[in-house]
N, CA, C and O atoms as a GROMACS GRO file, in nm:
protein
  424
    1UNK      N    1  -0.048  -1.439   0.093
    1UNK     CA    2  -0.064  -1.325   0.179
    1UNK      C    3  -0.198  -1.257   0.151
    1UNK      O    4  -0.276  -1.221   0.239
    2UNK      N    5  -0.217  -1.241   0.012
    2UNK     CA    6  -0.410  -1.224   0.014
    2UNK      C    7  -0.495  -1.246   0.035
    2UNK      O    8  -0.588  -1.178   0.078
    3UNK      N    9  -0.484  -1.392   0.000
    3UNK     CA   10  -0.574  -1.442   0.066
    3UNK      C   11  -0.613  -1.457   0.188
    3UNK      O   12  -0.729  -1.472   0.228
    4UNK      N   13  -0.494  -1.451   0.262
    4UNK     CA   14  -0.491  -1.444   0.410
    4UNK      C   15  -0.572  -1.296   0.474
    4UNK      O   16  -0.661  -1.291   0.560
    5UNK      N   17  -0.512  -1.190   0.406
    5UNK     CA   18  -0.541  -1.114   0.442
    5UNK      C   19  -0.730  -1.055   0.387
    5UNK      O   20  -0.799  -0.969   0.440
    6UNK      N   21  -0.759  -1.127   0.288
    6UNK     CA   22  -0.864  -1.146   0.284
    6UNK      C   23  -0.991  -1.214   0.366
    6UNK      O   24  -1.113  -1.195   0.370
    7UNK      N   25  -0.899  -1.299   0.426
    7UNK     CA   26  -1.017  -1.398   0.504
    7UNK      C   27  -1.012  -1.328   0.645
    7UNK      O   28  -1.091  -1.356   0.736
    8UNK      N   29  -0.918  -1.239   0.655
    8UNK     CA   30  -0.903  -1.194   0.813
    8UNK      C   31  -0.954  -1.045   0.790
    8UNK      O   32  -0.979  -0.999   0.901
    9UNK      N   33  -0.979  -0.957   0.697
    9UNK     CA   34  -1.068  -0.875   0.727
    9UNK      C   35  -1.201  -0.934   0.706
    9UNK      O   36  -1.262  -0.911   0.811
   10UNK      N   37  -1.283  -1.003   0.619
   10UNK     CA   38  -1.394  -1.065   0.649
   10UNK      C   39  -1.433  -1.091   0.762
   10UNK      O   40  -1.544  -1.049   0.797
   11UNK      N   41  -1.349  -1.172   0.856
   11UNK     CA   42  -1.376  -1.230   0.977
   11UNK      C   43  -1.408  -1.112   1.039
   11UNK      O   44  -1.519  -1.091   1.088
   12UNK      N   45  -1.310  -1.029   1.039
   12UNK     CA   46  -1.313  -0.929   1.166
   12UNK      C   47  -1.446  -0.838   1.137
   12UNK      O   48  -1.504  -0.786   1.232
   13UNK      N   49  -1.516  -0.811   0.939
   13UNK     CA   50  -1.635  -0.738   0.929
   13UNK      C   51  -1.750  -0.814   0.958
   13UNK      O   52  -1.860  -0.758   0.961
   14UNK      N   53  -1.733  -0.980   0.987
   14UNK     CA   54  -1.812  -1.028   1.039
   14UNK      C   55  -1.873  -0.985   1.198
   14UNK      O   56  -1.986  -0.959   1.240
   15UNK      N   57  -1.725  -0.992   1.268
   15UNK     CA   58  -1.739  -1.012   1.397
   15UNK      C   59  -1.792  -0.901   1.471
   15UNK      O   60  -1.853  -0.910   1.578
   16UNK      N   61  -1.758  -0.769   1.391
   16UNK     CA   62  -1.724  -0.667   1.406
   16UNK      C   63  -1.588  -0.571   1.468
   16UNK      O   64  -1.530  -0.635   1.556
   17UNK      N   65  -1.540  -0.466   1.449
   17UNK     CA   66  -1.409  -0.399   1.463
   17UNK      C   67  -1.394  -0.338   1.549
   17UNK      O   68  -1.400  -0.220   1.514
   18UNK      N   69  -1.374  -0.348   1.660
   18UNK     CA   70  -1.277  -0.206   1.767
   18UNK      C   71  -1.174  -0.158   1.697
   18UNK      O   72  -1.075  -0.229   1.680
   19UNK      N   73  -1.181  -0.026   1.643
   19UNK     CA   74  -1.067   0.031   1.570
   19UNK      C   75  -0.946   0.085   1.689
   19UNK      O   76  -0.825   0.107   1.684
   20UNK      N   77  -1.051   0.091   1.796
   20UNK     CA   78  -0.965   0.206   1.921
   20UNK      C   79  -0.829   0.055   1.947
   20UNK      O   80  -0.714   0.083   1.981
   21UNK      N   81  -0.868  -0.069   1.928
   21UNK     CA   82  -0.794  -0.130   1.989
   21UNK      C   83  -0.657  -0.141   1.887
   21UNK      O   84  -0.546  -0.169   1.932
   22UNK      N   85  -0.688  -0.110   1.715
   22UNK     CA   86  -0.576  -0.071   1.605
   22UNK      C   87  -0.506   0.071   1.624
   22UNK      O   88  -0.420   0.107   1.543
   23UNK      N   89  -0.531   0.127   1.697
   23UNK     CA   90  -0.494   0.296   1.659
   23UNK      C   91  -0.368   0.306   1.688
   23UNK      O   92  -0.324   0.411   1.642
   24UNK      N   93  -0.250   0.218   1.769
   24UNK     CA   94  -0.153   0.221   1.788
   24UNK      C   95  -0.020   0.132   1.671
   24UNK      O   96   0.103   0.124   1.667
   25UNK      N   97  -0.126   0.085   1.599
   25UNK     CA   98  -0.028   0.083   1.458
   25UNK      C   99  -0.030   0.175   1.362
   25UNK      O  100   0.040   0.156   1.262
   26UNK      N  101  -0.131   0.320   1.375
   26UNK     CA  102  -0.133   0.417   1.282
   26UNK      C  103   0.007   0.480   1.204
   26UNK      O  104   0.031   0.520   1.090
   27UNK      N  105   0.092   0.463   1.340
   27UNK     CA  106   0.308   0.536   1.281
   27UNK      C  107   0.282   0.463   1.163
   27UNK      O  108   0.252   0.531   1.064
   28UNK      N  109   0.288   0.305   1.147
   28UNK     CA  110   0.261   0.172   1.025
   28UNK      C  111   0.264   0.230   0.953
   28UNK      O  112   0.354   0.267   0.878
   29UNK      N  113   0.054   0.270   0.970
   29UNK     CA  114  -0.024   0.323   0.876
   29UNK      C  115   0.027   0.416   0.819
   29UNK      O  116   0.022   0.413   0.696
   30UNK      N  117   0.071   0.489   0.861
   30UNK     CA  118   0.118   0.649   0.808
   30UNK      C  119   0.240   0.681   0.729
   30UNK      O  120   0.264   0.797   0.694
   31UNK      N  121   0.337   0.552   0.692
   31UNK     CA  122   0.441   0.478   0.735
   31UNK      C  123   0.442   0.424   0.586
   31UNK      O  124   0.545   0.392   0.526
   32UNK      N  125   0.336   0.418   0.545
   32UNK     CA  126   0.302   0.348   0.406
   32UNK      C  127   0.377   0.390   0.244
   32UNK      O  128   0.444   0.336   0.156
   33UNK      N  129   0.317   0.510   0.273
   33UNK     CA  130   0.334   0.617   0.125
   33UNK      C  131   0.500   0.624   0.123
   33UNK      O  132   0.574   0.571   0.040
   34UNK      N  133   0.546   0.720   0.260
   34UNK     CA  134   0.656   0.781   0.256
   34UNK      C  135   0.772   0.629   0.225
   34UNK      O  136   0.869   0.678   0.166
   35UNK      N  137   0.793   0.493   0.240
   35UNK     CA  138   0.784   0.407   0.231
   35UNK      C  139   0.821   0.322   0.091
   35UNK      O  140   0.912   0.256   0.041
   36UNK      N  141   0.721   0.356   0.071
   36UNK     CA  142   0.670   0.300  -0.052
   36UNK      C  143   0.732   0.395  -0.217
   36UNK      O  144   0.747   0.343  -0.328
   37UNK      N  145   0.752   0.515  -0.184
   37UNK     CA  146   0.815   0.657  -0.256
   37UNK      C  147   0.987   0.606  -0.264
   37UNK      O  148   1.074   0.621  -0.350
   38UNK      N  149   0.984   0.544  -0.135
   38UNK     CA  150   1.148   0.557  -0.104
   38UNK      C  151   1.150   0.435  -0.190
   38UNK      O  152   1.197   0.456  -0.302
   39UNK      N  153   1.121   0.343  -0.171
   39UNK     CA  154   1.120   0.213  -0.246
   39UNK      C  155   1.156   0.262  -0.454
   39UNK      O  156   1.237   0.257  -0.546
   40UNK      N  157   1.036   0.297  -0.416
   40UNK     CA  158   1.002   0.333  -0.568
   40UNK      C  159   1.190   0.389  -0.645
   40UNK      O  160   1.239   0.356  -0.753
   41UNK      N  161   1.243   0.467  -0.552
   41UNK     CA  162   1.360   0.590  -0.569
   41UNK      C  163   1.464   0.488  -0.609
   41UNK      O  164   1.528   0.491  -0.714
   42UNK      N  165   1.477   0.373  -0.491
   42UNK     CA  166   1.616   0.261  -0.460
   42UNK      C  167   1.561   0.255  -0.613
   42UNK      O  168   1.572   0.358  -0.680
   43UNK      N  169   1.518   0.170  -0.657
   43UNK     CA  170   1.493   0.126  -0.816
   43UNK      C  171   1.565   0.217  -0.879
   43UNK      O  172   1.633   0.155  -0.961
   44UNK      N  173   1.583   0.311  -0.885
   44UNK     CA  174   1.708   0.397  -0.998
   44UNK      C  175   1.812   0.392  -1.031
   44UNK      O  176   1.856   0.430  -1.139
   45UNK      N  177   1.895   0.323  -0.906
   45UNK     CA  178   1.989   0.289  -0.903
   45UNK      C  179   2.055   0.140  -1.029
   45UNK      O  180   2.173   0.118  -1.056
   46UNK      N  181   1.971   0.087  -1.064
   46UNK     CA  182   1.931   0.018  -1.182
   46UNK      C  183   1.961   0.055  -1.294
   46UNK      O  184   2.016  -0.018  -1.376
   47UNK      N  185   1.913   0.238  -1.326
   47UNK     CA  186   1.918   0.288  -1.460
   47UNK      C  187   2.018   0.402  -1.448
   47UNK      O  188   1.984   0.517  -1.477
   48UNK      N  189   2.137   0.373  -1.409
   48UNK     CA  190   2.196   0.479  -1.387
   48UNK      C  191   2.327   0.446  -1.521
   48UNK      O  192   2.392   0.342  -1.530
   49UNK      N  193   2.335   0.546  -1.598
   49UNK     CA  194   2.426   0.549  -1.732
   49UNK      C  195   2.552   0.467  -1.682
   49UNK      O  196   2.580   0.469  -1.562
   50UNK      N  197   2.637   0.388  -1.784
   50UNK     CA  198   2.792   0.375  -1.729
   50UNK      C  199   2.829   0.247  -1.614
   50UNK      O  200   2.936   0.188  -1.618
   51UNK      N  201   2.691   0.208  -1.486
   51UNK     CA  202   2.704   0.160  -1.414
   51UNK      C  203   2.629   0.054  -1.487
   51UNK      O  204   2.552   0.070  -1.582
   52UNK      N  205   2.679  -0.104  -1.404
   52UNK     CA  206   2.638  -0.216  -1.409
   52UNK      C  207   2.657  -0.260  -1.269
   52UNK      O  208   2.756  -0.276  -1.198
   53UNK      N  209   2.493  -0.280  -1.247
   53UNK     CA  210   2.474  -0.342  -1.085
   53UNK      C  211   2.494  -0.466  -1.072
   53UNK      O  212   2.414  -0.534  -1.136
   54UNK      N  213   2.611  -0.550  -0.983
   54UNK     CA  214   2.619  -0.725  -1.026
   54UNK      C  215   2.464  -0.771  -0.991
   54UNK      O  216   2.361  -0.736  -0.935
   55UNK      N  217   2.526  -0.876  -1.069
   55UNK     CA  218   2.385  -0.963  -1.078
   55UNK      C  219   2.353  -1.013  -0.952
   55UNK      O  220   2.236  -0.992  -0.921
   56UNK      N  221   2.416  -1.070  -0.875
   56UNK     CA  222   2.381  -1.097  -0.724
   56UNK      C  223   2.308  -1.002  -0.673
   56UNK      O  224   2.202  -1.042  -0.625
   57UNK      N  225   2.336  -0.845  -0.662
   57UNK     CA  226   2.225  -0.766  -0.599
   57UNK      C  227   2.115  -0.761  -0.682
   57UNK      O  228   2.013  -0.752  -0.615
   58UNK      N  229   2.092  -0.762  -0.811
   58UNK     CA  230   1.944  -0.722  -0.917
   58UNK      C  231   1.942  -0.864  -0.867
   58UNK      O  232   1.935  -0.818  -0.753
   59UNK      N  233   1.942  -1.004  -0.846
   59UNK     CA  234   1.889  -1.077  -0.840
   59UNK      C  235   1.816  -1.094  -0.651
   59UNK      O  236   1.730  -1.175  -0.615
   60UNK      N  237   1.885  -0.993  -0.569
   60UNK     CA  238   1.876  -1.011  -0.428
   60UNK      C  239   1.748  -0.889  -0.421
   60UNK      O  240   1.664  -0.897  -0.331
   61UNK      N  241   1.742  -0.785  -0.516
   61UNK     CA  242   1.656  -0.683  -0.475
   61UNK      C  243   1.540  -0.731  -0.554
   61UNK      O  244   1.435  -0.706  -0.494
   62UNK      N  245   1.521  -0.796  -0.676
   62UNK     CA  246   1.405  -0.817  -0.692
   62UNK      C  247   1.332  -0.880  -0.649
   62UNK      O  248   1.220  -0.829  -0.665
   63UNK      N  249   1.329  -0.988  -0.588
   63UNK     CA  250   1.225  -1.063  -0.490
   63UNK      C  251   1.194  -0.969  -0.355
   63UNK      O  252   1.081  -0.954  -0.310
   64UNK      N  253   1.291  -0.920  -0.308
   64UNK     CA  254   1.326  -0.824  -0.190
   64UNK      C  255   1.209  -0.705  -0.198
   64UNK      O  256   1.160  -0.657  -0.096
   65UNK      N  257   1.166  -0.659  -0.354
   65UNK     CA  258   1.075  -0.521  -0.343
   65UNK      C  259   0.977  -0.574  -0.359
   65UNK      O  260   0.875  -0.531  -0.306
   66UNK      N  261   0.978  -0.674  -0.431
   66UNK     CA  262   0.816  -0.743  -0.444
   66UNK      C  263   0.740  -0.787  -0.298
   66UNK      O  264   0.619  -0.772  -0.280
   67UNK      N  265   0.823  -0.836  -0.210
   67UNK     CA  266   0.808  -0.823  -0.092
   67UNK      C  267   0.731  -0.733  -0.046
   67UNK      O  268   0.608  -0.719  -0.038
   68UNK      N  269   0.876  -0.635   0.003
   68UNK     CA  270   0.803  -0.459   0.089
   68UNK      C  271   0.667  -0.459   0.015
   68UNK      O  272   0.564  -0.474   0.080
   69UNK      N  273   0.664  -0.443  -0.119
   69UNK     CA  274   0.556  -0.387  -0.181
   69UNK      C  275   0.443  -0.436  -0.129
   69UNK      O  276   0.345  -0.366  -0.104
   70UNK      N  277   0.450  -0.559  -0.112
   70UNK     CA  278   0.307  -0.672  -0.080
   70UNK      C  279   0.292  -0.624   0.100
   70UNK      O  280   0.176  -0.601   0.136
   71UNK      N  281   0.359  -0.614   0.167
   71UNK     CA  282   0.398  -0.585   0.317
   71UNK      C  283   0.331  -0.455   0.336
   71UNK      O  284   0.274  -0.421   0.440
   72UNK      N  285   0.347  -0.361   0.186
   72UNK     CA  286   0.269  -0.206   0.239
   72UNK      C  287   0.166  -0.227   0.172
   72UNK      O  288   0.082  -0.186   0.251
   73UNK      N  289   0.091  -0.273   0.053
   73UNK     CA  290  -0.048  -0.316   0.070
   73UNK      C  291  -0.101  -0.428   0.184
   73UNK      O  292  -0.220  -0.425   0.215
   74UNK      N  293  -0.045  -0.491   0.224
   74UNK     CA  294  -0.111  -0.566   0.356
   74UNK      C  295  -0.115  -0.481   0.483
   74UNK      O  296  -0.178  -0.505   0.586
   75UNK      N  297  -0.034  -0.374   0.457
   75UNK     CA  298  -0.108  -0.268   0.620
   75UNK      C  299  -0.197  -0.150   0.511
   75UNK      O  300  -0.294  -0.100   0.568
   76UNK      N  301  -0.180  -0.107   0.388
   76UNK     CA  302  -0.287  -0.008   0.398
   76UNK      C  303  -0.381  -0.075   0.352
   76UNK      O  304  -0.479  -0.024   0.404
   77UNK      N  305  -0.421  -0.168   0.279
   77UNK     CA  306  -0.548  -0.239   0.276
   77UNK      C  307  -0.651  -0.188   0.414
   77UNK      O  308  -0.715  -0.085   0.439
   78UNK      N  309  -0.626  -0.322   0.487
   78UNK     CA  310  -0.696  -0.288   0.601
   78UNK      C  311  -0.743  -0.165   0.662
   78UNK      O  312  -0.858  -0.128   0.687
   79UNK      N  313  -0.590  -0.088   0.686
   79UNK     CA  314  -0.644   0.072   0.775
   79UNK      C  315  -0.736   0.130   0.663
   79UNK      O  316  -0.820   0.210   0.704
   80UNK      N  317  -0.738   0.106   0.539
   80UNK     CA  318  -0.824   0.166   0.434
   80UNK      C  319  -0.974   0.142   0.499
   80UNK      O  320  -1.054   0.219   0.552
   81UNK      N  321  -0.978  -0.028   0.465
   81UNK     CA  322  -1.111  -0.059   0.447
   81UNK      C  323  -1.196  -0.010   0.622
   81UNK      O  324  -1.313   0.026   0.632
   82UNK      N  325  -1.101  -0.022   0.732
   82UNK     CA  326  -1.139  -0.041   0.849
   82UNK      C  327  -1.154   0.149   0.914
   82UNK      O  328  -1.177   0.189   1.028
   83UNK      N  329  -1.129   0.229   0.782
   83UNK     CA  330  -1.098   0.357   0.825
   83UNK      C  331  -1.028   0.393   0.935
   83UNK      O  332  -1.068   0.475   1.016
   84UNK      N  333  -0.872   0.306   0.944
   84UNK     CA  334  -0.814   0.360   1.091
   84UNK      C  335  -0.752   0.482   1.097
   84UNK      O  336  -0.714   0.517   1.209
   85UNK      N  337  -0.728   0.568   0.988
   85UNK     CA  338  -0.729   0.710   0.957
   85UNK      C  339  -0.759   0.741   0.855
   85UNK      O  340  -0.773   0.670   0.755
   86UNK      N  341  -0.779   0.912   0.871
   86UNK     CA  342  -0.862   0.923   0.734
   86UNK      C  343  -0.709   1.006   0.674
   86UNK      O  344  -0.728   1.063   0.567
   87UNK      N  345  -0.626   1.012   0.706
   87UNK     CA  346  -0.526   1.080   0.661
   87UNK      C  347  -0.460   1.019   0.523
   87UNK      O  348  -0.354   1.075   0.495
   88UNK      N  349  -0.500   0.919   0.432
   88UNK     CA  350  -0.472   0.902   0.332
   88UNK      C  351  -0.637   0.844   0.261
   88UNK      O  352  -0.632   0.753   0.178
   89UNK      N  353  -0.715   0.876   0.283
   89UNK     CA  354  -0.863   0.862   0.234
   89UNK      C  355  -0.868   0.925   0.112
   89UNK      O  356  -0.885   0.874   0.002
   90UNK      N  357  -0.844   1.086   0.151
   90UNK     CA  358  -0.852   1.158   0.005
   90UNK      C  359  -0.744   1.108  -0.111
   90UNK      O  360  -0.746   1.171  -0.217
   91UNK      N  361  -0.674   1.026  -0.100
   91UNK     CA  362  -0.565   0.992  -0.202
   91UNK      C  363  -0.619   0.874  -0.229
   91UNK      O  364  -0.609   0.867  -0.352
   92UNK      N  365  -0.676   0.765  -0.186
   92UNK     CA  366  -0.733   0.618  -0.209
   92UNK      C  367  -0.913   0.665  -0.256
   92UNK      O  368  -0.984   0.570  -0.289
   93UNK      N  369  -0.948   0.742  -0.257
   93UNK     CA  370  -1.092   0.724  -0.261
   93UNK      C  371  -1.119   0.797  -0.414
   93UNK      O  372  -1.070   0.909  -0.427
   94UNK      N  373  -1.182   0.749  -0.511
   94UNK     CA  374  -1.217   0.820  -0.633
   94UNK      C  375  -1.354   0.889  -0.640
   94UNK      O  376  -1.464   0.836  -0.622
   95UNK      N  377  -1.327   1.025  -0.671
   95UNK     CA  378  -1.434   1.080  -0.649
   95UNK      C  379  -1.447   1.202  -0.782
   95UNK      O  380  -1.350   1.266  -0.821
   96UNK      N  381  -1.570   1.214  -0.830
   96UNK     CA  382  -1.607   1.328  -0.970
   96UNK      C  383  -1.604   1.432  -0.874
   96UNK      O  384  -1.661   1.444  -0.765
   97UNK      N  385  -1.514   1.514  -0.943
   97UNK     CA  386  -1.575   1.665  -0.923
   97UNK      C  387  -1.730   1.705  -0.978
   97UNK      O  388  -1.795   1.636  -1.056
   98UNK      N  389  -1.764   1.812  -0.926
   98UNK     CA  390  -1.929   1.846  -0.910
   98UNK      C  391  -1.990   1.858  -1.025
   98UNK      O  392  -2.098   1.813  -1.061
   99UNK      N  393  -1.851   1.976  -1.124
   99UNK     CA  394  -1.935   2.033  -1.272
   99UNK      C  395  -1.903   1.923  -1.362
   99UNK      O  396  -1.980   1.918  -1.458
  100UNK      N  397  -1.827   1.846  -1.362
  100UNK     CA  398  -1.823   1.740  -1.454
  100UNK      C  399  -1.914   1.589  -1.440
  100UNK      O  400  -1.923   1.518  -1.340
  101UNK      N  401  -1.955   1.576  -1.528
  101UNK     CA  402  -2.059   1.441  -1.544
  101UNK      C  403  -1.974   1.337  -1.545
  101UNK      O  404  -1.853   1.338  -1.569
  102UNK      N  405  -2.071   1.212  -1.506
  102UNK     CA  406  -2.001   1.109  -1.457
  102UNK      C  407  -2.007   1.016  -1.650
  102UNK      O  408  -2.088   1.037  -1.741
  103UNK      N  409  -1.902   0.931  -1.647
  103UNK     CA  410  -1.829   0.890  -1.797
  103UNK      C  411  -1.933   0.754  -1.787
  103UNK      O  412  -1.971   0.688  -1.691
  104UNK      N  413  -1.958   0.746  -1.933
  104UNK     CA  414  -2.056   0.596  -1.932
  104UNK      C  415  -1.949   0.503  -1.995
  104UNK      O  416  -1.850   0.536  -2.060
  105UNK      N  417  -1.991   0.385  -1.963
  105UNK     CA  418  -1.897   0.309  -2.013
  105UNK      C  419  -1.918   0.223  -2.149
  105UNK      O  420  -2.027   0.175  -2.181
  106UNK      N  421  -1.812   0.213  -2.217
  106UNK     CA  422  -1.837   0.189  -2.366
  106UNK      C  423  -1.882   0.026  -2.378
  106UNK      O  424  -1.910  -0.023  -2.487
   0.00000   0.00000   0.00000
């Protein structure tokens, strides 16, 4: 799936991008975090005192999240790199504040 999805934004920064013609997968895009949080939550159900989850479901959900997971970096990748909103920019983008100096590396 990376690779894939590697060779197909290349292509498209080759070819160049109509974003206007992506803007109707933005719900997706937007679709990501809230998503991805919930995901994160189901996993608790795992560590809960007293309970033992059968093995058929821990064996059905772990391939199952590794999945979603790969499914919501393969849509925010792109809207990232292709800026199809900027509504999660400030959370993906690393940036120094002004009064602090930038760290050298050891």
């Amino acid at each position: 799936m990376g690779m894939a999805l590697g060779m197909w934004i290349y292509k498209r920064m080759q070819t160049g991008v109509d974003v206007a013609k992506y803007k109707k997968y933005r719900p997706i895009y937007w679709s990501t975090v809230p998503i991805g949080v919930v995901l994160c939550a189901l996993g608790g159900i795992f560590y809960i005192d007293g309970i033992q989850v059968p093995l058929l479901l821990r064996m059905a959900y772990s391939p199952g999240i590794k999945l979603m997971f790969g499914l919501i970096a393969f849509v925010l990748i792109p809207g990232t790199i292709f800026k199809l909103e900027s509504k999660y920019e400030w959370m993906l983008k690393r940036r120094r504040s002004a009064g602090r100096p930038a760290r050298r590396p050891r």
